[in-house]
TORPA-4810 file (N, C-alpha, C, O; in nm, 3 decimals):
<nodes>
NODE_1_6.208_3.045_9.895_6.169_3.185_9.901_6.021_3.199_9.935_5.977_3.296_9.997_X
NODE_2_5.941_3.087_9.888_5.784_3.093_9.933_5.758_3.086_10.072_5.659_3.142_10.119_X
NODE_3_5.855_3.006_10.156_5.841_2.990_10.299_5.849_3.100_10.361_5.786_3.127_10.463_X
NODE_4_5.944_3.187_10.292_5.984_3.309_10.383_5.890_3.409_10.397_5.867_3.482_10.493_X
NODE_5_5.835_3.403_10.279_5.723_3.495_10.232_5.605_3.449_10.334_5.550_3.526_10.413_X
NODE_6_5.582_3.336_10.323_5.463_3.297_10.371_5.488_3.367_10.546_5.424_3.458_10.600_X
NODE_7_5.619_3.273_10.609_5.644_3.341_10.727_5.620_3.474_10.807_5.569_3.487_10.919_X
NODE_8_5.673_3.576_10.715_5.674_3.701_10.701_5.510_3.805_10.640_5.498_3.923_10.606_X
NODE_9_5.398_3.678_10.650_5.281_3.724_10.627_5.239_3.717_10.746_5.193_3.809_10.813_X
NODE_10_5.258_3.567_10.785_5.202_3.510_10.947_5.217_3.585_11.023_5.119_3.618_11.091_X
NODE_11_5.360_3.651_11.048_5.412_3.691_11.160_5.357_3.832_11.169_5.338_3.889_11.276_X
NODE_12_5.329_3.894_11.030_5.267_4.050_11.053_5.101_3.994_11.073_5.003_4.064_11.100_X
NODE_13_5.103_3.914_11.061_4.942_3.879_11.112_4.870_3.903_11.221_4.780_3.982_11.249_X
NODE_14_4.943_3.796_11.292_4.995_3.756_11.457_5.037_3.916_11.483_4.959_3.967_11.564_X
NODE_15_5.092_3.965_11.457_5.141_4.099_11.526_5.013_4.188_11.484_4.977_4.271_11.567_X
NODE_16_4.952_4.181_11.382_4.797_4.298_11.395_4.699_4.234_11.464_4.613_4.302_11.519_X
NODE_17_4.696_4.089_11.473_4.599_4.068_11.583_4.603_4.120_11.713_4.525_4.195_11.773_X
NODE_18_4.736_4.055_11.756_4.798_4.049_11.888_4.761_4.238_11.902_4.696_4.278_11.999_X
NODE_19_4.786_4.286_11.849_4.781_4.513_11.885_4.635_4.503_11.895_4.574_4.556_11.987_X
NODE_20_4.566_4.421_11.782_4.387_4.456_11.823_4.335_4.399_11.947_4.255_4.463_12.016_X
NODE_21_4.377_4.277_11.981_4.344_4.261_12.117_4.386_4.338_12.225_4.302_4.388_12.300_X
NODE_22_4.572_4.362_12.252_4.611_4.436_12.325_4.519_4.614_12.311_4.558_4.696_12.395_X
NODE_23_4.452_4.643_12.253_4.427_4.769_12.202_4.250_4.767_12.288_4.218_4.866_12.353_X
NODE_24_4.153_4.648_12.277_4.050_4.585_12.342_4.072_4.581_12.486_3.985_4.590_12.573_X
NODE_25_4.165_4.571_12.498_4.226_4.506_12.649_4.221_4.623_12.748_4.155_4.619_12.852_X
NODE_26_4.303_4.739_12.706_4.302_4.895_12.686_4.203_4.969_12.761_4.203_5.016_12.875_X
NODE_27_4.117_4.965_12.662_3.976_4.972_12.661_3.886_4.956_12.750_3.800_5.039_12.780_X
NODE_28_3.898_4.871_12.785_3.840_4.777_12.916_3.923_4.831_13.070_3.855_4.858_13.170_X
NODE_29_4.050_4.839_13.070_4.103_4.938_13.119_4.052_5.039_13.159_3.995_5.030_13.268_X
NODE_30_4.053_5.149_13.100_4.007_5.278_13.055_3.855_5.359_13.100_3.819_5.465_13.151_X
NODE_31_3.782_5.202_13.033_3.653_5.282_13.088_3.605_5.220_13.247_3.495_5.218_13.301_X
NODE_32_3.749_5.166_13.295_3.691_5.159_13.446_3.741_5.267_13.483_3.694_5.294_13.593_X
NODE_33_3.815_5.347_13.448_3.863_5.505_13.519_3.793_5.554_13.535_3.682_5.534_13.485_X
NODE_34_3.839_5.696_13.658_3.800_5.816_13.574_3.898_5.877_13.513_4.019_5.860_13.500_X
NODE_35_3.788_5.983_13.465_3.850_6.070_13.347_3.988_6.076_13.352_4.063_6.031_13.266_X
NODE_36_4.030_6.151_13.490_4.189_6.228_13.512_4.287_6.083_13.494_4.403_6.087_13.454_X
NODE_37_4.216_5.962_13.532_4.314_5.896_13.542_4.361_5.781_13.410_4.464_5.722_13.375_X
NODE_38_4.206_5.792_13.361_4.245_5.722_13.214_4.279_5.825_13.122_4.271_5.792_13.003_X
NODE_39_4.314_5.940_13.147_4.374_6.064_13.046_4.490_5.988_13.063_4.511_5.894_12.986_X
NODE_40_4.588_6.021_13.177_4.709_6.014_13.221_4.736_5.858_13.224_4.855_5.829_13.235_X
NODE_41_4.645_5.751_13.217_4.671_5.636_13.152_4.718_5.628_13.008_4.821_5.576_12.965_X
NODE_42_4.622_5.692_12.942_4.632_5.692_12.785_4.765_5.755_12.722_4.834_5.712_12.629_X
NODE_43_4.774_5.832_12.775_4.929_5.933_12.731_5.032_5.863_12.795_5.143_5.898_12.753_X
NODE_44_5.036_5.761_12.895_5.175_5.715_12.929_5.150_5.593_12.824_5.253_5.565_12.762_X
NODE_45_5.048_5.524_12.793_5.065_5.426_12.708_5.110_5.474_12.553_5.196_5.417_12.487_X
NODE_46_5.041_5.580_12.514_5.070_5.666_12.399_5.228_5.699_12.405_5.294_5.699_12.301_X
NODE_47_5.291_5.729_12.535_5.436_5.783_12.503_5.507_5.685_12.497_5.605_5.696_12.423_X
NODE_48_5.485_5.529_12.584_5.515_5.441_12.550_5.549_5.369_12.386_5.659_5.348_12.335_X
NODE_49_5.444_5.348_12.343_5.413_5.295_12.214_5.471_5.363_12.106_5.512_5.292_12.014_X
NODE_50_5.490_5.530_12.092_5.588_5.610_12.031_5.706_5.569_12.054_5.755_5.518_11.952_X
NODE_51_5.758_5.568_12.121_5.903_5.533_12.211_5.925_5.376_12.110_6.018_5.377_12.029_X
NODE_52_5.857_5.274_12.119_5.866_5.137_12.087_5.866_5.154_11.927_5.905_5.062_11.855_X
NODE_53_5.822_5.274_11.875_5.796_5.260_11.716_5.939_5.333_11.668_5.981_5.300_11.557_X
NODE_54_6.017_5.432_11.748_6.110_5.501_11.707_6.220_5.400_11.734_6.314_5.395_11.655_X
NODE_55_6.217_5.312_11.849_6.335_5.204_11.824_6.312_5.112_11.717_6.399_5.080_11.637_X
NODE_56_6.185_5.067_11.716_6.127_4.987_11.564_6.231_5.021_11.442_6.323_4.954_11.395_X
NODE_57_6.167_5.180_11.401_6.206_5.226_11.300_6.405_5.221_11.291_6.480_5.171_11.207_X
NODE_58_6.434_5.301_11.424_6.575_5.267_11.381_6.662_5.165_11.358_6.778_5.177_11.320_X
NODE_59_6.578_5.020_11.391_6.684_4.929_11.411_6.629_4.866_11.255_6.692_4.787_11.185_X
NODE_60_6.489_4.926_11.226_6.503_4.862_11.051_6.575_4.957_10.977_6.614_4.920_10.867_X
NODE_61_6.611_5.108_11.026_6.684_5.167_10.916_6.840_5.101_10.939_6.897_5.056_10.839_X
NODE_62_6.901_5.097_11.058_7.011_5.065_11.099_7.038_4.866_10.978_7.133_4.822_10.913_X
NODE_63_6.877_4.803_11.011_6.969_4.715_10.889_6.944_4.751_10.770_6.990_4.645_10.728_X
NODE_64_6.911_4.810_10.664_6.897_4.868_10.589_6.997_4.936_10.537_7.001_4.943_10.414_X
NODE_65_7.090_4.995_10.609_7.213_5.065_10.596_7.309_4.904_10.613_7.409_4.891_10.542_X
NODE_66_7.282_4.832_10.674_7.405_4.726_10.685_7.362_4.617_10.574_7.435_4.519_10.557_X
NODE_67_7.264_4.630_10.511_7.224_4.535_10.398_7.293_4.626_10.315_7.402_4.578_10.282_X
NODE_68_7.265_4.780_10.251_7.404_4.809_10.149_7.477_4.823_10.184_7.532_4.868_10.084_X
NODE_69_7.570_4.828_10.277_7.712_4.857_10.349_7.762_4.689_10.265_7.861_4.674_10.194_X
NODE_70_7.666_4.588_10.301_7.681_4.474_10.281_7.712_4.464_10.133_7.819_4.415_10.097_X
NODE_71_7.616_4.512_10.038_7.607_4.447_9.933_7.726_4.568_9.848_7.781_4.559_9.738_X
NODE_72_7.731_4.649_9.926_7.870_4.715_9.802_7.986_4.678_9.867_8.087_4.707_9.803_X
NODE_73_8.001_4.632_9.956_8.132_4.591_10.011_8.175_4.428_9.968_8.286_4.377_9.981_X
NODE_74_8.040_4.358_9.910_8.096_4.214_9.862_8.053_4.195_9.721_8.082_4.093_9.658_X
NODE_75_7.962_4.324_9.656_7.953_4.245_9.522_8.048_4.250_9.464_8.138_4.330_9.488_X
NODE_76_8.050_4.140_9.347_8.144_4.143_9.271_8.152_4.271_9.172_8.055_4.324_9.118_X
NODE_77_8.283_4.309_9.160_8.261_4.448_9.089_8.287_4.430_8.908_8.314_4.322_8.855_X
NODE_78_8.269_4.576_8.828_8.235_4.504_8.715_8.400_4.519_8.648_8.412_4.494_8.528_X
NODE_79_8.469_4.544_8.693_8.639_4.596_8.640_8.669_4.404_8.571_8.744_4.382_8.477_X
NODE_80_8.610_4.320_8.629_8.656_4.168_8.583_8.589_4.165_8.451_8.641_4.076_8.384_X
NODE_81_8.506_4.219_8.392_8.465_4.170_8.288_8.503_4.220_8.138_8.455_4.163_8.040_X
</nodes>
């Protein structure tokens, strides 16, 4: 159980680095525009990144619902005891 844990630290690690660089990267991007075009840069990346967080979110609610679908459909129930 410590491995998993540990895993599951790394990996959100690696994933806030990885957004702060990608986010630097951006940036650098951006202020070679102009204005009109790093606006209309920023908002397609912005509608992007919304878009990526609402599939995020549903596919952790979607297991979330199949982890209890899971666990009332196999625990043992208490009528045996």
């Amino acid at each position: 159980m410590q491995l998993v844990r540990l895993i599951v630290v790394a990996i959100a690690g690696v994933a806030a680095l990885a957004g702060y660089i990608q986010e630097g990267r951006r940036l650098q991007i951006i202020k070679q525009m102009s204005g009109d075009k790093a606006r209309d840069f920023y908002e397609a990346v912005r509608t992007r990144d919304e878009r990526i967080m609402w599939l995020v979110a549903v596919l952790l609610a979607a297991g979330a619902v199949a982890a209890v679908v899971k666990e009332l459909a196999f625990s043992p129930t208490m009528s045996s005891v």
